[in-house]
N, C-alpha and C positions, 0 to 999 in steps of 0.2 A: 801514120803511114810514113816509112822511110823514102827520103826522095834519091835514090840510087844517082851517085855523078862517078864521072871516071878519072881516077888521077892524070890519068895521064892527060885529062883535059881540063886545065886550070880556070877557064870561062866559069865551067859545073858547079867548080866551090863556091867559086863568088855567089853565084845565083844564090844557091843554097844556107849561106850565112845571113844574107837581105832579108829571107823571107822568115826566120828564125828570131830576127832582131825583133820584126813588125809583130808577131803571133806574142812575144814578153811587154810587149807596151800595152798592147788592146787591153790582155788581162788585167793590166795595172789600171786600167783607167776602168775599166768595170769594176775592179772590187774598191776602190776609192767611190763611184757610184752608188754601190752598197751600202758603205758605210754609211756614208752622207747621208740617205735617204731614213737609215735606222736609227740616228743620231738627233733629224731633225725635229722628230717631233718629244722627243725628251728634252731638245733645248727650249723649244715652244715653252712645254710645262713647265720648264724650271722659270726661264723669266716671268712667265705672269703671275708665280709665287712669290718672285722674286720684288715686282713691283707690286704685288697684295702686300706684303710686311711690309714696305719700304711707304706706302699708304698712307698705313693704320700708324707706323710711327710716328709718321708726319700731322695725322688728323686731331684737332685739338680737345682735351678734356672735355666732357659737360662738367656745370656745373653739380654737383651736391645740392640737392634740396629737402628740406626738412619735411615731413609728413605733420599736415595739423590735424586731428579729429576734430570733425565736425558734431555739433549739436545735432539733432534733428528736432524737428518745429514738430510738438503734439498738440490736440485738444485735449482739453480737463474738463471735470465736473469736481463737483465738491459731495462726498458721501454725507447722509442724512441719517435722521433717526425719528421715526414715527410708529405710533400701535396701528395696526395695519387688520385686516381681514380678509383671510384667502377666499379663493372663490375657484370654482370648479366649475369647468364649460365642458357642457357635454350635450349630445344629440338622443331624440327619441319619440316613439312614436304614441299618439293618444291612445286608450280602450278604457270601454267602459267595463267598471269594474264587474256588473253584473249583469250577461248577456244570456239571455234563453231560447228555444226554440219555443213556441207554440202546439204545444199537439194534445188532441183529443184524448181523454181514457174512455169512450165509447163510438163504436159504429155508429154513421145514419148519416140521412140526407143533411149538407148545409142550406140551413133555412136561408139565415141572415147573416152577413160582414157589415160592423162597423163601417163608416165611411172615413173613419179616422185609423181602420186597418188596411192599411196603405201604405208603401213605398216613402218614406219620408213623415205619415203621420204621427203626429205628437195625440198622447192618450190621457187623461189620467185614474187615478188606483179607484180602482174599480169597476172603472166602463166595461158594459159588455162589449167583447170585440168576435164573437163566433156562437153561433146557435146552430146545435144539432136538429131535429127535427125529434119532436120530444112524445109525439103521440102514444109511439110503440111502448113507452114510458112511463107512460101514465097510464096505461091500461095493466102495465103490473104491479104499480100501486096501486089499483081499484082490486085485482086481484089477492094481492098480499093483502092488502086490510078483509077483506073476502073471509081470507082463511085463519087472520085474527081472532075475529068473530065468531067464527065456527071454535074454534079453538076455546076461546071464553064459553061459548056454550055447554061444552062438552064441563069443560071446570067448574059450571055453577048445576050439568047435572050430577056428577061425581062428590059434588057434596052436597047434595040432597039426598043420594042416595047414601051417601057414608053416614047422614045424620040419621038417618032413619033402621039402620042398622043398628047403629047404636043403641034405639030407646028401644028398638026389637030385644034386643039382649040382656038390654035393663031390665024390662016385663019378665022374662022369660023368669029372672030371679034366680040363679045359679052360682053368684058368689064367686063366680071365677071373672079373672080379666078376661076383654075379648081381645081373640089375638086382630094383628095388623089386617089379615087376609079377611077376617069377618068385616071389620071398619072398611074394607075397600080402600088401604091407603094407599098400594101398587098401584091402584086404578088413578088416585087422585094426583101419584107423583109422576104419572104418565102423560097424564092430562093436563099439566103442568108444564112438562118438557116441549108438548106439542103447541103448547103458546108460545114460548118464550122460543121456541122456530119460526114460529108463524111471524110471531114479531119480529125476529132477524132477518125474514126475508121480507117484512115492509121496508126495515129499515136498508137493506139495498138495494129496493127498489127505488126507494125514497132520495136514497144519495144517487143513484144512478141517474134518477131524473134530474138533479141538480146540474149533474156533470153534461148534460147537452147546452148547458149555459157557460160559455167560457168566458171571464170576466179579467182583466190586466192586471197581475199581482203587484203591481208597484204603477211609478210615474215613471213615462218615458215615450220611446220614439219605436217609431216601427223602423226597419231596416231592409227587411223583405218580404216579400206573402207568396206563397207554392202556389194556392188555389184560390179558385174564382168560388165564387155563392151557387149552388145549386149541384156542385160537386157532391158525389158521393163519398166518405173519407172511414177510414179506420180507427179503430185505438193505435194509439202510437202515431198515426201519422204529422207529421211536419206539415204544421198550417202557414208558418213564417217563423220569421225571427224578430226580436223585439229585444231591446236595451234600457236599464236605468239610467235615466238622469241625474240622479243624485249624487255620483260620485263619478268620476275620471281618474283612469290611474295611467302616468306616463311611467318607462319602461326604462329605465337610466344605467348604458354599461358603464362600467367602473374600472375602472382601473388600480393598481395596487399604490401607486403615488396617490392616481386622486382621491381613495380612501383613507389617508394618511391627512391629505391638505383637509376633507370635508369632518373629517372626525369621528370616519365611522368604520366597522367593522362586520367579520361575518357573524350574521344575527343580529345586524341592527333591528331595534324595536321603538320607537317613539313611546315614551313613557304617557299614562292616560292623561298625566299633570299638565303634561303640554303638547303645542299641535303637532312635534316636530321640527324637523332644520327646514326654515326656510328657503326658497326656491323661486326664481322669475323665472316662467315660460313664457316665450315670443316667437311668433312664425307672421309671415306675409298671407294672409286671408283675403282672395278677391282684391289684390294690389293695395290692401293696408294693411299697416304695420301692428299686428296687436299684442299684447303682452297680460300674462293672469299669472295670479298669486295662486301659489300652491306651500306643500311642505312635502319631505322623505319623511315617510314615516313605518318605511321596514327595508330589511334587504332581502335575496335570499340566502338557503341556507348552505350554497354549497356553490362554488367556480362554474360557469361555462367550462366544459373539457374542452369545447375548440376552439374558442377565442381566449381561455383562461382569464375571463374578467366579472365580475359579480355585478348581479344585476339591482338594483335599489328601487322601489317602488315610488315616486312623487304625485300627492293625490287633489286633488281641487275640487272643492265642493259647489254642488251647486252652478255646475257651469253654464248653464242652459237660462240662470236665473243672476241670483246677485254674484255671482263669480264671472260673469263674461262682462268681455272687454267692450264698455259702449255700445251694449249692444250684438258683439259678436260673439260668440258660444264658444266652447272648446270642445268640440267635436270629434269622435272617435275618427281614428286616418290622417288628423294631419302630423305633419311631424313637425317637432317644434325644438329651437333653441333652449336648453335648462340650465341657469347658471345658480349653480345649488352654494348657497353662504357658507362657507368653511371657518378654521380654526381662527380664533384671535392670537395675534401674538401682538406680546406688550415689549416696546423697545427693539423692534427689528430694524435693521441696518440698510436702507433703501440708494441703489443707486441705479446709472442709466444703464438699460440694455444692452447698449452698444460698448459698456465697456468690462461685460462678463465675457471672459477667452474663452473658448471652449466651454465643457462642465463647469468648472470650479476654479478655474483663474482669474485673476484681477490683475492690471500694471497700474503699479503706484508711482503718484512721481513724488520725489523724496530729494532736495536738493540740487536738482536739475540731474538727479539724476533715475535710472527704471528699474522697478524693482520688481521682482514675481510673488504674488502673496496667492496662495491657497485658500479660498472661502468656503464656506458652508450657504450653498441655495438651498433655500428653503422653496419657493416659487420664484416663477418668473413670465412675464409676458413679450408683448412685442415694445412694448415703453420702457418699463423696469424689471427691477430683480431685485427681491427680496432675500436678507440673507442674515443669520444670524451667528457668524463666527467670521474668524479673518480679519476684519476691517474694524475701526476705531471712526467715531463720528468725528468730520471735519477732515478724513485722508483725501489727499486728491487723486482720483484717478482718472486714467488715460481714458479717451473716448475714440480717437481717430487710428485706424488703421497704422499697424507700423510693421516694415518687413525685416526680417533678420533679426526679430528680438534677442537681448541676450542681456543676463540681470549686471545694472551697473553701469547700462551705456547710456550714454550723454544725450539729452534731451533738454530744448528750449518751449517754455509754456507759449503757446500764443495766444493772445485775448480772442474772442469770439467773434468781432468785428474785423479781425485782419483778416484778409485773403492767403489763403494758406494750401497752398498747391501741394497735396495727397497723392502717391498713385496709388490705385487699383489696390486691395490686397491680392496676394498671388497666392496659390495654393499652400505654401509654405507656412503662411501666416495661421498661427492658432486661435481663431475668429470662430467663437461656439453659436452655435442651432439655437431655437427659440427649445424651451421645455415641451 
């Protein structure tokens, strides 16, 4: 906005030059404001950069220090060499090798049950243990011999009459043969036929009446009984169940290592020469601890499809008698521990469990210093490891936990009396599973 003065009034200029001078300074001192305020905080930044170098220049060296490797403190064992005998542990359950049902081949009332045919009763080979009601029975034997009789009769008239034919025909004097039909021999070979039926139907009548006498085809134990005495019962029907004593057979899966370690294959057969591979079974019976001698003496002939493992048969004789333990039987149903005798090996390389790596590793200490050797297990347990390659008798190897293994790194033995502070192995570490 112009401020309009008038020359001719010399007051006006003055005014107007005063207020023109003040309006050039304010601006001056505003953009000096300006500046200042957009400057300040770049100088900010610059000195405290300024005193960061001016710091670091001033702040003194460290020293240089050398890196030492350290040893790490192991346990050793010293490897061995002994002949050894594997051994296979495995689980399974008794049965008797030869278990039957009981049943009648004839109808009729039950007269009589043993009282040794029972739940638990022990029998022996022979005893009767079921009687049919045999009357009906023996009225068809009095019958069949009946019609023997008759039979023989008719056969001693048939050749009375043949003979008498004959010397009829001799008299007569006609110099011919007589044929068959004059001798009555049709009649005789008729008469003949009709005995030797009669007789076949003694004889099943005779065997029928037998069979109302049920008697124990072996020695053994009852296990169940369907029916009570006075029952009425079928052919075929199921009187009980009943088992031999004589033999036990346990039921042994297999596996394709443990058939390797026991020394057997598909279609093991126990040779007649001898009893078979030996075998200790032991289970806890009535809270003691019992154990019986057995042998494998077959496998079978063909994989489980769904467990894929072959089954081996271990049998014990006599268990009811000189095969039980003190006194305690081996009884079909329990299951029992089997540790079946495996392969010998002669000069096998034995060392502790705790210092197989994984599958097939070993650390050897070799100079104070670790080495990774690759071994051949052959077995292995929760104590040792059996192994027949890799390892020379007299190496030492590692037993205690180490993390960060790596072949060649520095290691201190320590005796087995010092205290020797281990951590933990961590997942990293290649620390192998029991077999």
């Amino acid at each position: 906005m112009t401020i309009p003065y008038d020359a001719r009034n010399p007051s006006d200029f003055g005014t107007a030059n005063t207020h023109s001078a003040n309006d050039r300074g304010y601006r001056k001192k505003l953009l000096m404001w300006r500046v200042l305020l957009l400057l300040l905080p770049l100088l900010i930044i610059g000195g405290a950069i300024g005193g960061f170098v001016a710091m670091g220049a001033l702040k003194p060296k460290p020293e240089e220090k050398v890196d030492v490797v350290k040893a790490i403190p192991v346990l050793t064992s010293t490897a061995t060499q002994e002949d050894v005998t594997l051994s296979v542990n495995v689980q399974g359950e008794v049965q008797p090798r030869t278990e039957i049902n009981l049943v009648p081949q004839v109808s009729g009332l039950a007269t009589y049950m043993s009282p040794k045919f029972i739940e638990g009763g022990q029998f022996n080979k022979g005893d009767l243990m079921v009687r049919i009601e045999p009357a009906e029975f023996e009225l068809r034997v009095i019958q069949a011999k009946a019609n023997v009789a008759q039979a023989e009769t008719v056969i001693s008239r048939e050749q009375s009459e043949s003979n008498l034919a004959r010397r009829d025909w001799e008299e007569l004097g006609r110099g011919e043969e007589a044929t068959p039909l004059i001798l009555r021999e049709p009649q005789m070979a008729e008469a003949r036929a009709q005995l030797a039926s009669a007789k076949a139907r003694l004889a099943e009548a005779e065997l029928q009446l037998t069979r109302t006498s049920l008697y124990a085809p072996f020695e053994g134990r009852v296990t169940i009984r369907h029916v009570d005495q006075g029952e009425f019962v079928t052919a075929g029907t199921k009187l009980g169940e009943i088992y031999a004593t004589d033999i036990m057979d346990v039921r042994l899966p297999l596996t394709n290592e443990e058939l390797r370690r026991a020394g057997m294959t598909l279609g093991f057969e126990a040779a007649r020469s001898t009893s078979g591979i030996p075998v200790k079974l032991s289970a806890d019976v009535a809270g003691t601890f019992s154990q019986w001698q057995g042998h494998v003496v077959r496998t079978d002939s063909r994989f489980d499809s769904q467990t894929r493992v072959l089954y081996a048969y271990a049998e014990v004789k006599d268990p009811f008698g000189a095969g039980a333990d003190n006194g305690t039987p081996l009884a079909p149903g329990i299951f029992v521990n089997a540790a079946v005798e495996g392969q010998k090996i002669a000069n096998a390389i034995i060392i502790p469990r705790s210092a197989l790596r994984g599958n097939d590793k070993v650390y050897v200490a070799e100079d104070d210093t670790l080495s990774i050797r690759d071994v051949n297990v052959i077995s292995s347990d929760r104590n040792r490891a059996v192994l027949d390659g890799g390892l020379s008798v007299g190496d030492i190897v590692i037993t205690s936990p180490i993390r960060g293994v790596a072949d060649g790194m520095k290691i201190a033995v320590v005796k087995p009396n010092t205290t020797l502070a281990v951590s933990a192995p961590s997942p990293e570490d290649d620390l192998g599973g029991e077999e």
